[in-house]
N, C-alpha and C positions, 0 to 999 in steps of 0.2 A: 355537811354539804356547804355550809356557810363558810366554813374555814379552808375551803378547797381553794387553789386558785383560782383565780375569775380570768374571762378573758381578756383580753385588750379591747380597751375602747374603741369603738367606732370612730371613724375619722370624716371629718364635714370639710368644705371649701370656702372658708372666710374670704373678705377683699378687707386687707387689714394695711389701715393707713403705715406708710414709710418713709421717710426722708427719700427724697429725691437726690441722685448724684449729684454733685456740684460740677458745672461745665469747667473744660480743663481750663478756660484762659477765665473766666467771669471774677472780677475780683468782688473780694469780701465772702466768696463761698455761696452757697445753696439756701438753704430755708424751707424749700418749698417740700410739700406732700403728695406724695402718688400711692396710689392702692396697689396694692399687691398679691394675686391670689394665693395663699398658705391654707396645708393645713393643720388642720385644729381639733383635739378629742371635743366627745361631746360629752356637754357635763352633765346631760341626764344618765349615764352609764357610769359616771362616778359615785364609789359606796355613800358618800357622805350626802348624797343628791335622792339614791332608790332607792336607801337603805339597804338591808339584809336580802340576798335573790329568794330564797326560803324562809315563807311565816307559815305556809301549814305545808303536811305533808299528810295525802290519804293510805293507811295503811288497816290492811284486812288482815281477821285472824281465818284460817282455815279448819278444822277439825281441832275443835277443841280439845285442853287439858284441863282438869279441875288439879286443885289447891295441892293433894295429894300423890298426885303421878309428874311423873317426867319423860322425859325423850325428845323425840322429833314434832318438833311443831311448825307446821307451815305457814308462812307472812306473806302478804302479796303489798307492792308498794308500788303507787300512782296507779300507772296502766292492769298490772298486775292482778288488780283488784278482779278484772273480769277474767282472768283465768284462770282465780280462786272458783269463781262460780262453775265454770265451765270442767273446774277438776270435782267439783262438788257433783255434778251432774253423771260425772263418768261413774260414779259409785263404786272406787277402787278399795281393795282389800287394802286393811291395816295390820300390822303383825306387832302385836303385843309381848313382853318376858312378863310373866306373872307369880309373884313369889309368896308361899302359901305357910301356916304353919298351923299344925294340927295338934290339938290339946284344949282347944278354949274356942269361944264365943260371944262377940261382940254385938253392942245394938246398929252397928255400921255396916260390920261385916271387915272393919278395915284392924289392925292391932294396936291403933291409937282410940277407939273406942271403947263404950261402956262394958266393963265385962259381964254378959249374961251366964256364963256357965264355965264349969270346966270339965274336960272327958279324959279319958284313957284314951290308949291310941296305939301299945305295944302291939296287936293285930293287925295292924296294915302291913300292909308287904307291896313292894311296886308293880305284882303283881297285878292285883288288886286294884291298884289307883290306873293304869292303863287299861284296866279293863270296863271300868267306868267312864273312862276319857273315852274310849272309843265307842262304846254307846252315845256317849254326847253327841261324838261328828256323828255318826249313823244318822241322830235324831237332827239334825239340823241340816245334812245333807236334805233330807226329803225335802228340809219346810224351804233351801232353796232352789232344787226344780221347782217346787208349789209355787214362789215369787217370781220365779223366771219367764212365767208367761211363757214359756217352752214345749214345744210338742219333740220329746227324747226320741222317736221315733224318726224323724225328719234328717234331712242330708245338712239344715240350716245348723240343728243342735249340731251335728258331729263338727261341722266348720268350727264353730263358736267354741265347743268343745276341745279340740285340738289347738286353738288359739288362747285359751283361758280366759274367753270370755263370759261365762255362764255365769249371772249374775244378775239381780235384781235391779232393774234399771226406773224403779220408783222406790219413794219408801214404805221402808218396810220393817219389821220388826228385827231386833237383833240378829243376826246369825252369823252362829262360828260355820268359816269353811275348812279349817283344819284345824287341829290342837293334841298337841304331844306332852310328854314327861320328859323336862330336859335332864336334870336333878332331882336325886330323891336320898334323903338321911334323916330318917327319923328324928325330931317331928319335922322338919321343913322340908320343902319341896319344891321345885320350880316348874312351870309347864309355856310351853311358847303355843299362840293365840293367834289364827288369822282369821279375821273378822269384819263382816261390814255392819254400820248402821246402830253402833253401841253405844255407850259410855262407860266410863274407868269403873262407874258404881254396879255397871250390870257386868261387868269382869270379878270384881269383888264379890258380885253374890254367886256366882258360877264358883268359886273357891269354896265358898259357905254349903254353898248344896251339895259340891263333893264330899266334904266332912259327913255329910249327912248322910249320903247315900253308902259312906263306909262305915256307916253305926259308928261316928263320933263328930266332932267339929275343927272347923278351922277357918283358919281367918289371914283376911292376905296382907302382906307384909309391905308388899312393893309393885305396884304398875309402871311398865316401861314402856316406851310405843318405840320399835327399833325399827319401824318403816310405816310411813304413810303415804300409799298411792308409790308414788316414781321415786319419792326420797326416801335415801336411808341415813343414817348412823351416820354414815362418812357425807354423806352433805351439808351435815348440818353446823353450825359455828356457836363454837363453847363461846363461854363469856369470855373469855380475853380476847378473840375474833370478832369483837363489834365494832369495828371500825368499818369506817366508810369504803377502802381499798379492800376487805374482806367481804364486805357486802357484794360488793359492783365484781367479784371474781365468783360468788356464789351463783348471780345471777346469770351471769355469762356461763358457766359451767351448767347449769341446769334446763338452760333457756332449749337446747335440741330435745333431751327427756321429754320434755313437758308437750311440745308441737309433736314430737312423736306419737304418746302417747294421746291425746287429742285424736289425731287423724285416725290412729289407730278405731276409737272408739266411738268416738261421736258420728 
């Protein structure tokens, strides 16, 4: 920001002494001093005067990443800050790629951790691992009508319903609202995760207990977060897009999403 252009100084109305014309016939010429109104930048707007326009800048993290997962991470800068909170408020689904691998057992739950065990695992079949996954959604479908404070009966639910609002609007414990088998090749596996109100580590143990529930283990390889709330994948700027001109066109690009989404919900 500091190295951006700045703009042009302000301009003030000096009366700045001037040689006065010399009368045409007056011999020996002029001498004399008359004021002149000119103007003049003002030297508190010069860099060397106010220094740098930027010594802090407030910037908020939104839905965290721990050390081991990557993806989409949300930033709010200056004003920003309070529409971090107000997207915190809306309690929007995240969609995670979660990458699993089945043969062993960690004290993390993650494939860089302690090894506690190793299993067989020729008996899986993707049959098997989706039919486990969809007991999971079953099982956390209920618990979120349970958090929704929803009477499923009512003309309110089918509104809310029909709009994909149905969703826990305090906190509230983990819960997946949908999760599938994207890939599956013995022993790895990939499954995509939408979810509110988690962390990458209770993703991680969701991989662990599947192992478990297929009589063997596993442990997960990789967390990805490919959407949080309104941003996806394509919103988000890789490292060589951290320039200031990439910034200032994210924000602009995303700034209708987000008021949409707001009005929408709150």
């Amino acid at each position: 920001l500091n190295a951006a252009p700045r703009r042009a100084p302000r301009q003030h109305i000096r009366f700045l002494p001037t040689p006065a014309p010399a009368p045409a016939l007056a011999p020996g010429g002029g001498g004399a001093l008359e004021l002149v109104p000119s103007r003049v930048p003002v030297l508190a707007d010069h860099p060397l005067v106010g220094g740098p326009r930027f010594r802090r800048l407030k910037i908020g993290v939104g839905h965290q990443l721990d050390m081991k997962a990557s993806g989409v991470l949300v930033l709010g800068i200056g004003d920003g800050n309070k529409l971090l909170t107000d997207l915190y408020n809306c309690h929007l689904t995240k969609v995670y790629t979660v990458s699993g691998l089945f043969g062993k057992a960690t004290d993390d739950f993650s494939d860089t951790g302690k090894l506690i065990e190793k299993t067989t695992f020729d008996h899986i079949t993707r049959e098997k691992l989706e039919r486990i996954v969809a007991v999971i959604q079953g099982t956390n479908h209920k618990a979120l009508l349970m958090y929704s404070n929803i009477d499923m009966k009512t003309q309110e639910a089918y509104e809310l319903a029909v709009k994909g609002l149905i969703r826990p609007m305090e906190k509230s414990p983990p819960i997946i609202t949908a999760i599938r088998c994207l890939q599956f090749a013995l022993p790895e596996f990939q499954l995509e995760i939408h979810c509110l109100h988690e962390t990458q580590q209770y993703l991680r143990k969701i991989v662990h207990e599947i192992g478990l529930e297929l009589k063997s283990s596993a442990v997960c390889t990789q967390v990805r977060r490919t959407r949080d709330g309104v941003f996806t994948v394509d919103d988000a700027l890789p490292r060589t897009q951290w320039d200031l001109r990439s910034v200032q066109d994210a924000i602009r690009n995303c700034r209708l999403k987000v008021r949409t989404e707001l009005e929408k919900t709150l």
